[in-house]
C-alpha positions as a Markdown table, in Angstrom:
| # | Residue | x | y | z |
|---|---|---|---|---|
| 1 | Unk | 183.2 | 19.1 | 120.1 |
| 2 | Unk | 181.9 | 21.6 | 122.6 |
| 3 | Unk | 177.8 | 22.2 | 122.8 |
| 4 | Unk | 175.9 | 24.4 | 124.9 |
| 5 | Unk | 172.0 | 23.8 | 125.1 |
| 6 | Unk | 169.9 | 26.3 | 126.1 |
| 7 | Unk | 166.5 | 25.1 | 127.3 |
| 8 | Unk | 163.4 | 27.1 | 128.5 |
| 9 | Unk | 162.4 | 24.9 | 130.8 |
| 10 | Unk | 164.8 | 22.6 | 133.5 |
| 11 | Unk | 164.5 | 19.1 | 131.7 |
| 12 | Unk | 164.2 | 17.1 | 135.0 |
| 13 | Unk | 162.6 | 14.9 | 135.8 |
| 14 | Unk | 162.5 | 13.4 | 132.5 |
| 15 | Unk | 158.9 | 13.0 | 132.3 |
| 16 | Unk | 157.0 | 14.9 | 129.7 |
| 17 | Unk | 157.9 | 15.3 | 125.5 |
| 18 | Unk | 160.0 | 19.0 | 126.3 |
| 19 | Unk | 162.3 | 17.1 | 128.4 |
| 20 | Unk | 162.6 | 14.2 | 126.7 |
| 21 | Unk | 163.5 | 16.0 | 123.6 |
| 22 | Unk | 166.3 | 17.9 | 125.4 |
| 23 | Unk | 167.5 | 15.2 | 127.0 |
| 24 | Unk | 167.4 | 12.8 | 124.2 |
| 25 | Unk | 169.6 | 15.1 | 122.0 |
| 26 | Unk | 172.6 | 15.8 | 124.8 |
| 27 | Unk | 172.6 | 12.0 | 125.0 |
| 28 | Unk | 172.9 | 11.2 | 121.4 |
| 29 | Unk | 175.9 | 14.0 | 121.3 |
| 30 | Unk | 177.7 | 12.5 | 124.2 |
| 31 | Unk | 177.1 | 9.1 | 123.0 |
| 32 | Unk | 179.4 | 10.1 | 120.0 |
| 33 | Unk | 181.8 | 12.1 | 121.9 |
| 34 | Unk | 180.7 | 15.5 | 122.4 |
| 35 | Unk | 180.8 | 17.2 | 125.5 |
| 36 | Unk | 177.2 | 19.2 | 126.5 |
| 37 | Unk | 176.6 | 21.7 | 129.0 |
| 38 | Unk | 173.3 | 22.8 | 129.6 |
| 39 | Unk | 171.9 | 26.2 | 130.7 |
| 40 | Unk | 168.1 | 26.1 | 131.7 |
| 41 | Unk | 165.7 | 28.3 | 132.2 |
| 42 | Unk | 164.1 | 27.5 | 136.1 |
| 43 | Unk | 160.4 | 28.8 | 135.9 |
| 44 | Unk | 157.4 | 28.8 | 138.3 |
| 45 | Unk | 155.7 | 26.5 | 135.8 |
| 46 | Unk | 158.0 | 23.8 | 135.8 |
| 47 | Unk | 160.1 | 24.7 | 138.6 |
| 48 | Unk | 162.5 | 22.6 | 140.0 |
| 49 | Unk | 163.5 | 23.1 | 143.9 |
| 50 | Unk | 166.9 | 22.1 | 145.2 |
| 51 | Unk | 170.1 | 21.8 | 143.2 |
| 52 | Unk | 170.5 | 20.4 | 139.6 |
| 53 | Unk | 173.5 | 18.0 | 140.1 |
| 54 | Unk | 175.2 | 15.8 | 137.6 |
| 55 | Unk | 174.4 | 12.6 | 138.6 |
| 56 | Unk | 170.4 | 13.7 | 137.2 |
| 57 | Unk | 171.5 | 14.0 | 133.9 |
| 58 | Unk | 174.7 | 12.5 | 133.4 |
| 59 | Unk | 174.4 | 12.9 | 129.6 |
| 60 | Unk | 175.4 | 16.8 | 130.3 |
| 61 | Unk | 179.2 | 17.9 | 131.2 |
| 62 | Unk | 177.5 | 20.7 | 133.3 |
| 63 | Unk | 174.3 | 22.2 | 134.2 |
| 64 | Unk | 173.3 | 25.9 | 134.9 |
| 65 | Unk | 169.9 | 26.7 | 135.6 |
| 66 | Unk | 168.4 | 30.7 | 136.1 |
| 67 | Unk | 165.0 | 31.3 | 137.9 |
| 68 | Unk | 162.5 | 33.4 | 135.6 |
| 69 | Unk | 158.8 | 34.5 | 136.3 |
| 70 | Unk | 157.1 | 33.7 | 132.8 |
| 71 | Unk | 153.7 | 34.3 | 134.7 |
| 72 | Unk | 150.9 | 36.2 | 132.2 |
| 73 | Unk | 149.6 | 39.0 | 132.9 |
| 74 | Unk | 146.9 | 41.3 | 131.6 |
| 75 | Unk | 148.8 | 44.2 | 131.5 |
| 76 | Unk | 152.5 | 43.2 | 130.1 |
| 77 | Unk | 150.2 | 41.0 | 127.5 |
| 78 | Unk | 148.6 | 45.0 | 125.8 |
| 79 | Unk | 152.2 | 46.1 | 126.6 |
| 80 | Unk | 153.7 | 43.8 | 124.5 |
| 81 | Unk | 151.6 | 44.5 | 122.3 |
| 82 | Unk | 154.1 | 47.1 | 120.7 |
| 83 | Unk | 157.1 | 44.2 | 121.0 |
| 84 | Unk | 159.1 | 43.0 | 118.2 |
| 85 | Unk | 158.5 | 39.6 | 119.9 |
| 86 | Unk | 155.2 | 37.7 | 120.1 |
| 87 | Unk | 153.8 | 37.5 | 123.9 |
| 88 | Unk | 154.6 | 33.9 | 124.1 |
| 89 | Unk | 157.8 | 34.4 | 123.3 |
| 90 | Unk | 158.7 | 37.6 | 125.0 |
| 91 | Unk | 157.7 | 36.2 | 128.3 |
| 92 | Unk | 161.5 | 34.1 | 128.1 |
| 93 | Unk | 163.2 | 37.4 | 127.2 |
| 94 | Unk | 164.8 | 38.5 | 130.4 |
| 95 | Unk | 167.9 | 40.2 | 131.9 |
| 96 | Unk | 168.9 | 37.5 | 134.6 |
| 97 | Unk | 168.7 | 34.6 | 131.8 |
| 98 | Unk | 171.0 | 37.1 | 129.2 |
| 99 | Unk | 173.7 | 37.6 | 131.9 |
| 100 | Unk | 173.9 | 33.9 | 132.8 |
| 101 | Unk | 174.6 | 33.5 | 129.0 |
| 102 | Unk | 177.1 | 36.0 | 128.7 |
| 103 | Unk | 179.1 | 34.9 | 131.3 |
| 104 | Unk | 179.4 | 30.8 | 129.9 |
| 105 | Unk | 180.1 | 32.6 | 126.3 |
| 106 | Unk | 182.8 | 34.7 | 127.8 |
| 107 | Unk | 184.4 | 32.0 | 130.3 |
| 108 | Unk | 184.3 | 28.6 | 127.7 |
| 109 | Unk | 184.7 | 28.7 | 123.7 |
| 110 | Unk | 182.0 | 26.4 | 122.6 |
| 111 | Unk | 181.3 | 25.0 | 118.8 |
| 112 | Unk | 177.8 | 24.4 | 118.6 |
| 113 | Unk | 175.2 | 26.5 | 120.6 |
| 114 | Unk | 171.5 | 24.3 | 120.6 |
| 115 | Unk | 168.4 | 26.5 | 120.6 |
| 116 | Unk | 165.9 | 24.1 | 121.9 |
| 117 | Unk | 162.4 | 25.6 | 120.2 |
| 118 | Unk | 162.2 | 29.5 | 118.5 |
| 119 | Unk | 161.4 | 30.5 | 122.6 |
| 120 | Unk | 165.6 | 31.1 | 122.7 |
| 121 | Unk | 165.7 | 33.1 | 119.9 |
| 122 | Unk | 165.6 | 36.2 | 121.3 |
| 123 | Unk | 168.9 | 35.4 | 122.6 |
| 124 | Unk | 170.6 | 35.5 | 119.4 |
| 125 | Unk | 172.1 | 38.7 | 119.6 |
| 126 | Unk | 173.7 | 37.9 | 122.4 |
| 127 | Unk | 175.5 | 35.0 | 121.0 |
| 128 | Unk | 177.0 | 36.2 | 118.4 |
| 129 | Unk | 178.7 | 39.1 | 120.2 |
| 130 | Unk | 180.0 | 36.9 | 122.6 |
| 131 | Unk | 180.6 | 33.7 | 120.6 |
| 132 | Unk | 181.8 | 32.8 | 117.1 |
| 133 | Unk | 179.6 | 29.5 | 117.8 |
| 134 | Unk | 177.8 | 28.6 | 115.0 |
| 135 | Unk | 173.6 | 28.5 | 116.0 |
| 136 | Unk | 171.7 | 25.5 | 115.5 |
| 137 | Unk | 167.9 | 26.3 | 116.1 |
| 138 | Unk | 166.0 | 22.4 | 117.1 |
| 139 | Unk | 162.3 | 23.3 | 116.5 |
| 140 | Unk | 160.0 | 21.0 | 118.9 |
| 141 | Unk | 156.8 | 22.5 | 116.7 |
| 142 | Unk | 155.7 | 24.2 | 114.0 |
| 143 | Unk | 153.9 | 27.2 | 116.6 |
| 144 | Unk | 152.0 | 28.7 | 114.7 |
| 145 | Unk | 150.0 | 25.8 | 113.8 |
| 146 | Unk | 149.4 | 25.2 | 117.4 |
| 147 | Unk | 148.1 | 27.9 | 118.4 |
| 148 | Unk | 146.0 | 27.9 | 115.2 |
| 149 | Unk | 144.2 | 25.0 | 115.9 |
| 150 | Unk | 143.4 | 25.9 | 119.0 |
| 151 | Unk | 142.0 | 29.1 | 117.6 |
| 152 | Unk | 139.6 | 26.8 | 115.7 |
| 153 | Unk | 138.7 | 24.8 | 118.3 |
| 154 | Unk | 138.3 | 27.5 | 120.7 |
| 155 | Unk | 134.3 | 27.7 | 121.3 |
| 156 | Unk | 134.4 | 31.3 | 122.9 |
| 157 | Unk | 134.8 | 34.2 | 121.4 |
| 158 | Unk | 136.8 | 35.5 | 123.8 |
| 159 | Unk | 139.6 | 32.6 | 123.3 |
| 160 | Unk | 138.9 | 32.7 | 119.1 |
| 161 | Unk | 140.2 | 36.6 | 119.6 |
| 162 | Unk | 142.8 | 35.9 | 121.8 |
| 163 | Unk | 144.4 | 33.0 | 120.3 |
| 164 | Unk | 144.1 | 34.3 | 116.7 |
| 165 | Unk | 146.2 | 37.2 | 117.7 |
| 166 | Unk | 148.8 | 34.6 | 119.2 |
| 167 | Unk | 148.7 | 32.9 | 116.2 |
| 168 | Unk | 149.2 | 35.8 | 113.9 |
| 169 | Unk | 152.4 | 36.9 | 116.0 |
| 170 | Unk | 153.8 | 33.9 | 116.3 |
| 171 | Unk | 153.4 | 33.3 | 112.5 |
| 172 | Unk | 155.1 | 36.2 | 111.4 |
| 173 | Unk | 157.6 | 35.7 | 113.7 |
| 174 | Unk | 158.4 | 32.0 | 112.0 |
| 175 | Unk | 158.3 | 33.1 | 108.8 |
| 176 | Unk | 160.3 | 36.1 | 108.9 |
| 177 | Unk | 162.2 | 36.5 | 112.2 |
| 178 | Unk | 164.5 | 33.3 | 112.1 |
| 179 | Unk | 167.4 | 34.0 | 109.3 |
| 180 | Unk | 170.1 | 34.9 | 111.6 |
| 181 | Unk | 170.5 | 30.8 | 112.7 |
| 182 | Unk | 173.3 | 29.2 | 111.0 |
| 183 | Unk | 171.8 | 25.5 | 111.2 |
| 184 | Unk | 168.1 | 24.2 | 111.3 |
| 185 | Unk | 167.5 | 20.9 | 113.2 |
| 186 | Unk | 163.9 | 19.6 | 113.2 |
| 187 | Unk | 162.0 | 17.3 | 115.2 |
| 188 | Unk | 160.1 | 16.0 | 112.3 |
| 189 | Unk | 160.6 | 15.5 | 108.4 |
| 190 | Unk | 157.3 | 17.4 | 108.7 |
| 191 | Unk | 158.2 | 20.3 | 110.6 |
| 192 | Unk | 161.5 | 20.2 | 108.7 |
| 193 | Unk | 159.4 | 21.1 | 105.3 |
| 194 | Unk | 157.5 | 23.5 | 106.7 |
| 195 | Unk | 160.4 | 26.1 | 108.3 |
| 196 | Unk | 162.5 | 25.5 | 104.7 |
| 197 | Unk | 159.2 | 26.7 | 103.0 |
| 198 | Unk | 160.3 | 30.1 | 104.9 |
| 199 | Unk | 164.1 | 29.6 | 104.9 |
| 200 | Unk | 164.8 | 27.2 | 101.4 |
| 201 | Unk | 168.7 | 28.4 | 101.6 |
| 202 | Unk | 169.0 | 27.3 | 105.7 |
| 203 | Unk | 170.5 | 24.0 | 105.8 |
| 204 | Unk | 169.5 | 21.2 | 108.0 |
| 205 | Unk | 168.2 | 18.2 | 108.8 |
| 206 | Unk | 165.7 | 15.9 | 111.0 |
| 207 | Unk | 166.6 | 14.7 | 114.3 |
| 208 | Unk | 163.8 | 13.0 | 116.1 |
| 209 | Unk | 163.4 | 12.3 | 120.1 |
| 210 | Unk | 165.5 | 9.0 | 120.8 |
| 211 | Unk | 165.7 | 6.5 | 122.7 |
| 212 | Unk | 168.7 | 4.4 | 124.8 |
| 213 | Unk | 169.3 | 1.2 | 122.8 |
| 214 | Unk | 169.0 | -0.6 | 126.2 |
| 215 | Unk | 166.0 | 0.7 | 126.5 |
| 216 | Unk | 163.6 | -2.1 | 124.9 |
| 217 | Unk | 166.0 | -5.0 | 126.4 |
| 218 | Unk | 164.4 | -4.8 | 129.8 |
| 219 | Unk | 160.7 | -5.0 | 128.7 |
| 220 | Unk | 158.6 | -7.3 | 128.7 |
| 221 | Unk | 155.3 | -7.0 | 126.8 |
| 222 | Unk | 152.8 | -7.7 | 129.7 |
| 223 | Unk | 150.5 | -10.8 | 129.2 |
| 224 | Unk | 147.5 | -11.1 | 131.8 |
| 225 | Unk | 144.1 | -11.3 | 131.6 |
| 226 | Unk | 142.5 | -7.7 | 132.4 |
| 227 | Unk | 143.8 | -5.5 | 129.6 |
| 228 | Unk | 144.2 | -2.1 | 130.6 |
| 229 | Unk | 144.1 | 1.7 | 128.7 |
| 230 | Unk | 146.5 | 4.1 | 129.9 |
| 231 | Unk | 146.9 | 7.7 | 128.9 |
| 232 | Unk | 150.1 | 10.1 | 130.0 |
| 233 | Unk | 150.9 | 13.5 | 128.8 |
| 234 | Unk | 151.8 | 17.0 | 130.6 |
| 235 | Unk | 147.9 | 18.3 | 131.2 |
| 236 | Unk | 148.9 | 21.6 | 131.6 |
| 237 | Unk | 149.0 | 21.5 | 128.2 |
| 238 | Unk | 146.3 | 22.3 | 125.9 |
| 239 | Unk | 146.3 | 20.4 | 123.0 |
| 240 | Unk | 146.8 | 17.2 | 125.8 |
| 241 | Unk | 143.5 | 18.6 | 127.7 |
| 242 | Unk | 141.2 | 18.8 | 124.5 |
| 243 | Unk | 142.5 | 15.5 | 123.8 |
| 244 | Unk | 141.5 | 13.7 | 126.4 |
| 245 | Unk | 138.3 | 15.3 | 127.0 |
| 246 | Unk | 137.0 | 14.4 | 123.8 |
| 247 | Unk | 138.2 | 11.2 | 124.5 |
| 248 | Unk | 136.1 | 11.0 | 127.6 |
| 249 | Unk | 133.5 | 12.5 | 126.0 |
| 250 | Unk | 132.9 | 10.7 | 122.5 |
| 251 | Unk | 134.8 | 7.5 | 123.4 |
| 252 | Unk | 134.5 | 6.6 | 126.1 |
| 253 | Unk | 131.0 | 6.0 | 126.5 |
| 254 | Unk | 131.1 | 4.1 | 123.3 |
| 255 | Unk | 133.4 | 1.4 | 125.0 |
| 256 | Unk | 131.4 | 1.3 | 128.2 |
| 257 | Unk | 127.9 | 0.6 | 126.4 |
| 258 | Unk | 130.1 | -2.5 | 124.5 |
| 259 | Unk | 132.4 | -3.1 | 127.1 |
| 260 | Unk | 131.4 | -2.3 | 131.0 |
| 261 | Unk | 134.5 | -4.0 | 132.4 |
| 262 | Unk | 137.1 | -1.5 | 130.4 |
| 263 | Unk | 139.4 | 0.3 | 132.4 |
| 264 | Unk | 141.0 | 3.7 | 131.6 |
| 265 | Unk | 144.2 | 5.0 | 133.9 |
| 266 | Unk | 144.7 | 8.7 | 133.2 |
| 267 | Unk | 148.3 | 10.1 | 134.5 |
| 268 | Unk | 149.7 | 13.4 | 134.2 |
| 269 | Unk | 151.6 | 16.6 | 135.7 |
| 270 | Unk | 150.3 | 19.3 | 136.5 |
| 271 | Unk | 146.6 | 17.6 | 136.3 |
| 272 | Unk | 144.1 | 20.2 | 136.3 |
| 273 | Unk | 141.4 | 20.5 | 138.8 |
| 274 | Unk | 138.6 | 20.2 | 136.5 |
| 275 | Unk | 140.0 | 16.8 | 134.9 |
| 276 | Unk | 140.6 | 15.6 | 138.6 |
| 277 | Unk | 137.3 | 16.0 | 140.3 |
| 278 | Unk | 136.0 | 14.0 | 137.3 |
| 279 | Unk | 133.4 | 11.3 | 137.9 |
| 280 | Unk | 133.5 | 8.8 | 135.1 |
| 281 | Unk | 132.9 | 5.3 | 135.5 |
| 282 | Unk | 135.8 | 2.9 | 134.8 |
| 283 | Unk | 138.5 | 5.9 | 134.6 |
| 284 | Unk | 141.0 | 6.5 | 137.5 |
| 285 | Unk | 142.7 | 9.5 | 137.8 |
| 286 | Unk | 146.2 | 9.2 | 138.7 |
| 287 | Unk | 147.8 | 12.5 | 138.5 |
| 288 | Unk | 151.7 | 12.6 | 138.1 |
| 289 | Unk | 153.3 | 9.3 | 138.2 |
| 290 | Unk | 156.9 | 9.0 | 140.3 |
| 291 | Unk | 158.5 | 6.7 | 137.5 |
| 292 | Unk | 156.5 | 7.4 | 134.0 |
| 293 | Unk | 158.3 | 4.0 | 132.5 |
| 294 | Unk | 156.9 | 1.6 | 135.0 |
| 295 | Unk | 153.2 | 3.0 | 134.9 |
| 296 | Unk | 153.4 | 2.5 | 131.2 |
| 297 | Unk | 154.5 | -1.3 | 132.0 |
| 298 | Unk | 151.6 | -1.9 | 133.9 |
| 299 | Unk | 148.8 | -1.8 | 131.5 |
| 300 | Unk | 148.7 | -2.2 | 127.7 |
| 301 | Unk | 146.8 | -0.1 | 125.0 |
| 302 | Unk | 148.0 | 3.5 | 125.0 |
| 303 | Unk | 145.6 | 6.2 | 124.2 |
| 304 | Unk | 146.7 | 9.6 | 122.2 |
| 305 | Unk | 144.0 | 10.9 | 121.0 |
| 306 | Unk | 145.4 | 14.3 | 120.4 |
| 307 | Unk | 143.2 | 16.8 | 118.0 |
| 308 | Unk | 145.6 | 20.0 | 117.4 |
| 309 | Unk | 149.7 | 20.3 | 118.4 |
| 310 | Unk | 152.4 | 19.7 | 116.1 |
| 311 | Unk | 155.9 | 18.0 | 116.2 |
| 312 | Unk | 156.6 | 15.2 | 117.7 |
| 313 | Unk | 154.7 | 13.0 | 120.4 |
| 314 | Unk | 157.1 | 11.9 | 123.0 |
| 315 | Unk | 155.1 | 9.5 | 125.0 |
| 316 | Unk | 153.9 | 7.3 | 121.8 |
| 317 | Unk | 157.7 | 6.9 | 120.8 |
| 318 | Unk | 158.4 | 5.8 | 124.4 |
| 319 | Unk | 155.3 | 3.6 | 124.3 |
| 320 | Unk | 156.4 | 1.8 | 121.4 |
| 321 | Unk | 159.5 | 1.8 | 123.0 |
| 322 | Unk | 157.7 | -0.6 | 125.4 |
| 323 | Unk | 156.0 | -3.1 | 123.4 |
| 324 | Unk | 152.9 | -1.0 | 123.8 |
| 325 | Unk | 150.0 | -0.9 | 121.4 |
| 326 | Unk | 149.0 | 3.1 | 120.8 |
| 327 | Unk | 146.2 | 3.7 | 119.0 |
| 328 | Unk | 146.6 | 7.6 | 118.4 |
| 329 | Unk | 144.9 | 9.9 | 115.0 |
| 330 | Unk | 146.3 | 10.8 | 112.7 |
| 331 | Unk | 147.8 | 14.0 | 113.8 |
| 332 | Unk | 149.0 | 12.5 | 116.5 |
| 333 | Unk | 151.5 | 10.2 | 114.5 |
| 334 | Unk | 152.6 | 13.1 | 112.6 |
| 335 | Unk | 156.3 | 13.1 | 113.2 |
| 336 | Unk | 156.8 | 9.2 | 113.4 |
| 337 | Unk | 157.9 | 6.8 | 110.9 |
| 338 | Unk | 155.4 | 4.1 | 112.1 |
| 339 | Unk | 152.5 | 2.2 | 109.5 |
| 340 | Unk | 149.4 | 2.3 | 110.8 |
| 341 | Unk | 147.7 | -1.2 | 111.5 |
| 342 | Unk | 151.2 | -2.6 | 111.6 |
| 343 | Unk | 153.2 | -0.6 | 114.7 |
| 344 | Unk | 150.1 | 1.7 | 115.5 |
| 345 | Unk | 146.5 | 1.6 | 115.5 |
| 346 | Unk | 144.7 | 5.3 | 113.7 |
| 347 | Unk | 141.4 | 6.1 | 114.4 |
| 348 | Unk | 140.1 | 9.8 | 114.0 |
| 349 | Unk | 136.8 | 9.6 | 114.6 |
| 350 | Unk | 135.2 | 8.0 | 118.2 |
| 351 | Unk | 133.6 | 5.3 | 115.8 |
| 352 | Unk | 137.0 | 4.3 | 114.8 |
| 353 | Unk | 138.7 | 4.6 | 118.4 |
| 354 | Unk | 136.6 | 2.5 | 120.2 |
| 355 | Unk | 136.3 | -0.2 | 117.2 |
| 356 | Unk | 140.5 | -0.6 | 117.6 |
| 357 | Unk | 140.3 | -0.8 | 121.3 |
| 358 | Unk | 137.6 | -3.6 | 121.4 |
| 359 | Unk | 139.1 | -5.3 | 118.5 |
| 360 | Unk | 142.6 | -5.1 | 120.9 |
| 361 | Unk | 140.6 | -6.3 | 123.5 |
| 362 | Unk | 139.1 | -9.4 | 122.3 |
| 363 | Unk | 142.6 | -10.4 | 120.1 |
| 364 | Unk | 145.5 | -10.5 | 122.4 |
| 365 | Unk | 147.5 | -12.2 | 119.7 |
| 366 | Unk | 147.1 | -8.7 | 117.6 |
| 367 | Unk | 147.8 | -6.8 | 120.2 |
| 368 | Unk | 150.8 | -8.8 | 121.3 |
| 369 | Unk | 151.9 | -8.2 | 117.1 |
| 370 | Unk | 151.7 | -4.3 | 116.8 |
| 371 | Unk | 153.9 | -3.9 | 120.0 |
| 372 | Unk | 156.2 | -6.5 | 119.0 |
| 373 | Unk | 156.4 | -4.7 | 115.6 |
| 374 | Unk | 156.4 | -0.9 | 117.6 |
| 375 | Unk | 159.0 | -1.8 | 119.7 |
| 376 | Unk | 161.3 | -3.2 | 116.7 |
| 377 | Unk | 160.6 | 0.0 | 114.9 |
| 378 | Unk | 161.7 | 2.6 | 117.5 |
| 379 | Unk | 165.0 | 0.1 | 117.9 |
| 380 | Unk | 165.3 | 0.8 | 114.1 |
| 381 | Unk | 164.6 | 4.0 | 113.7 |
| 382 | Unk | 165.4 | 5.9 | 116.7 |
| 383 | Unk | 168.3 | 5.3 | 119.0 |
| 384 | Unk | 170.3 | 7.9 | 120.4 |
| 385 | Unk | 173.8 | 6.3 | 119.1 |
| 386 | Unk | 172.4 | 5.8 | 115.7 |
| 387 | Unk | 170.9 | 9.3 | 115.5 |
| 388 | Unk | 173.7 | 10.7 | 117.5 |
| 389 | Unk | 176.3 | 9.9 | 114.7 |
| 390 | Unk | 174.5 | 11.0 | 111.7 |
| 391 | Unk | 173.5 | 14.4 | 113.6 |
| 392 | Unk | 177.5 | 14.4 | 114.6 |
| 393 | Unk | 178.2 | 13.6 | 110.6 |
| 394 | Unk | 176.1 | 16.4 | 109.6 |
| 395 | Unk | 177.3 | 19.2 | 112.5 |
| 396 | Unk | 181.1 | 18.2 | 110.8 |
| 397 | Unk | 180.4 | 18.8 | 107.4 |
| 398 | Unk | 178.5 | 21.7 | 108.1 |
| 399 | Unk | 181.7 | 24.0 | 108.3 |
């Protein structure tokens, strides 16, 4: 079986949930015997300097990557205005990207061509006059809801107006604009629901981020006597910087007045001014980690405390992963086949948060149990050979 991926974004280094996704999905294919190539999308954003060789991702049979400007602007946001596409999505539509595509359509016959997220979907067109391929569009998110939420949490009017509009576009886009796939892969049994709401006759199925069965075998759930708090996310990401500081905000001050000794390490990319020059006691701010794995190993309770996004969370699946406790809302573990109190800890209210975290503290025997029991459910529930077959199952009966 021959894939091609298309990504908007150069999934290296392997850091934050977008890349992980992608990654995890050309690994569960070639685990199973497919043979991926990828073609990426090389923004400012997330750009990626130097040559994208093999040996990086040696899940993929080759990699292409294209350089795009996705940079907004006042003027081509009116302009677009009069699009067919929303802005966020018409910021990915360009003429460099298209020609890349129509040359690996024209020079290799593939089976499969993988949308990763509804940003490649202006790209359709192309496709089918160059391939007989059949499209499988993998949402990430439900988009719309994204950029609703944020609408509601938005506390100037400015931003309400602006991200209404987004949300608007991007909603009728959803909901209408996606009948021309041929197969619907989801992140989540969630999201999954929500896009057959719009297309009941699409078929599909649920394929979540994955991880490498060897993955848990070389961890160790830490045992020492300072217990630590990490949090790790992309924070050039909203719904990640609303997160946090309400975390900071409501929390963390609640855990200080019970607990002066706590410690909080925040790490990220693309860490924000205004979240570095931060002065709170007991928090250190880390910025972007060289190896995201072993700054997980070092300290214990992972923090999510994520208030508006949708999909799948990335870093509490490779928390788990590593025997850690997450204590996350309720949102947050949308996505995840995990029971609260048993692999996770929920809390969605400060209240709640900082009672889990002090309880975690004080019992290292219960913390010791959820991660034991989060780590056993990821090796369960999401391994990339596992998944890989049944998603290889389903793309053969699918003809």
């Amino acid at each position: 079986m021959r894939v091609l991926q298309l990504s908007k974004k150069v999934p290296y280094p392997v850091k934050d949930g977008e890349s992980m996704a992608v990654c995890s999905l050309a690994d569960s294919l070639s685990l199973n015997g497919a043979s991926v190539d990828l073609l990426a999308m090389n923004t400012q954003k997330h750009q990626l300097t130097g040559e994208l060789e093999n040996n990086l991702l040696p899940m993929y049979h080759s990699l292409s990557m294209v350089g795009i400007n996705t940079n907004i602007h006042l003027f081509s946001f009116i302009s677009n205005l009069f699009s067919p596409y929303p802005y966020q999505l018409a910021r990915f539509v360009k003429q460099s990207f298209t020609c890349k595509l129509i040359e690996c359509l024209s020079t290799i016959d593939f089976d499969y061509i993988f949308l990763e997220t509804i940003y490649l979907t202006p790209y359709v067109p192309v496709i089918k006059k160059y391939s007989k391929a059949k499209i499988v569009l993998r949402t990430h998110n439900v988009e719309h809801e994204i950029w609703g939420r944020l609408y509601k949490g938005a506390s100037w009017s400015f931003y309400k107006m602006i991200y209404k509009l987004l949300s608007y576009q991007i909603y009728k886009y959803e909901a209408y604009q996606l009948r021309h796939i041929d197969l619907l892969i989801s992140i989540s049994e969630r999201d999954y629901v929500a896009f057959r709401k719009f297309y009941p006759h699409v078929n599909g199925m649920v394929m979540p981020i994955t991880m490498a069965s060897a993955y848990d075998e070389t961890t160790a759930i830490l045992t020492k006597r300072e217990i630590t708090l990490f949090f790790i996310g992309s924070l050039d990401w909203k719904p990640n910087q609303e997160g946090l500081s309400w975390f900071l905000d409501k929390v963390w001050p609640l855990l200080i007045a019970e607990d002066s000794g706590i410690k909080l390490y925040v790490a990220g990319r693309n860490m924000p001014d205004k979240i570095k020059q931060l002065k709170v006691p007991g928090v250190t701010f880390v910025g972007e980690v060289e190896d995201a794995v072993e700054f997980v190993r070092q300290h214990d309770i992972c923090i999510v405390p994520l208030l508006s996004g949708s999909g799948m969370r990335a870093k509490i699946i490779e928390s788990m992963a590593l025997g850690k406790v997450v204590v996350t809302t309720s949102m947050g573990l949308e996505g995840i086949d995990a029971t609260p109190d048993i692999d996770v800890c929920i809390a969605d209210s400060p209240d709640l948060f900082s009672y889990h975290i002090l309880q975690l503290r004080m019992d290292s025997n219960k913390m010791k149990k959820i991660g034991f029991n989060a780590r056993n459910t990821i090796k369960n529930n999401y391994d990339s050979g596992k998944m890989g077959y049944k998603l290889m199952d389903f793309l053969n009966h699918s003809n």
